[in-house]
N, C-alpha and C positions, 0 to 999 in steps of 0.2 A: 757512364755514357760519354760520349765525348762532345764539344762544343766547337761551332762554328762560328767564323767574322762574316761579318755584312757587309757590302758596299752601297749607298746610296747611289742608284740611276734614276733620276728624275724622282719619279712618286716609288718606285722600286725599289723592294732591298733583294740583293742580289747575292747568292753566299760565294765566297770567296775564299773557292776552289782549284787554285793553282798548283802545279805541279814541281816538284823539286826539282834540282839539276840529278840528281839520282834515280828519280822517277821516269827522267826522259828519256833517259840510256836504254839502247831495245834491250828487248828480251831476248834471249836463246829457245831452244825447239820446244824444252819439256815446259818452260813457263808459260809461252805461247799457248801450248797443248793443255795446259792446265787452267787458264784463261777461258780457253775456249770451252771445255768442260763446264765450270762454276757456269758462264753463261748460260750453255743450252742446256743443264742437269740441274743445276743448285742455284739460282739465281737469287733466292734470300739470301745466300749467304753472300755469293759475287756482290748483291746490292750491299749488304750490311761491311764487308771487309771495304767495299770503294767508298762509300759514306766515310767511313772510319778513316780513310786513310793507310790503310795496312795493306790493301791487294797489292801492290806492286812490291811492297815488300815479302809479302807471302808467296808471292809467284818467282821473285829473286833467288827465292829461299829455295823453294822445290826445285830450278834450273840448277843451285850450285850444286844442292844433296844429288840430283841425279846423274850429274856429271862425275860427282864423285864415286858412286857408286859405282859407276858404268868402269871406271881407272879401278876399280876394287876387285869387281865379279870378272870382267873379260877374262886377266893373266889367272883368275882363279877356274873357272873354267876352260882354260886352253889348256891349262895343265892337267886339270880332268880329263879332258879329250886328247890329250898324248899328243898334243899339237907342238914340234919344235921345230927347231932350225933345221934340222936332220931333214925332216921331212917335208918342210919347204923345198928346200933344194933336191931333194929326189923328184918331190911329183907336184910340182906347185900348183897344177889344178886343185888336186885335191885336195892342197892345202888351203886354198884360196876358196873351195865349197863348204869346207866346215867352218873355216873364221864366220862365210859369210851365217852358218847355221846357226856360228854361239852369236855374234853380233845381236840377229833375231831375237835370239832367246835372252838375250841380256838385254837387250830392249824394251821385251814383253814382260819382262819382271818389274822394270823402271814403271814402265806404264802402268802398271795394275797396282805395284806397292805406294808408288807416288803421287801421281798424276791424276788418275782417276777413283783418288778415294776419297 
């Protein structure tokens, strides 16, 4: 389990629940989003990970891994979809309508494999 300090306020013990210099630095999209998940889905857990002290680091964690992911899967799927320079420069719409389709689908992988599990 883990253990908390006290602070005496008058007849009160008050726990003494301050926030790191690390803790205070915002969050990015997927921590955010996954923040807000624990909230309105998992809330014993969101209660039990912020008691502990670990949500913000758990939520750090999920922002870097999806980030990373996202640098991993795009040039792996643009290369699936035949997406290159060539074809920028011929039809940049349509180049510019499938980015925008893998971007989506490389989103919706983050979000379901990460974020909301």
């Amino acid at each position: 389990m883990f253990k908390l300090n006290y602070n005496r306020c008058g007849e009160f013990l008050i726990p003494d629940m301050g926030l790191s210099a690390e803790d205070r630095m915002p969050l990015g999209k997927y921590g955010t989003l996954r923040c807000q998940y624990l909230k309105t889905h998992r809330p014993g857990l969101f209660a039990r990970l912020l008691l502990s002290g670990q949500l913000m680091h758990q939520l750090r964690e999920v922002d870097c891994t999806a980030l990373r992911r996202m640098d991993i899967l795009l040039p792996q799927m643009m290369t699936e979809a035949g997406l290159t320079e060539k074809l920028k420069n011929a039809d940049p719409l349509q180049w510019a309508g499938a980015m925008n389709a893998i971007a989506a689908q490389t989103e919706e992988i983050l979000l379901v494999e990460l974020v909301y599990s």
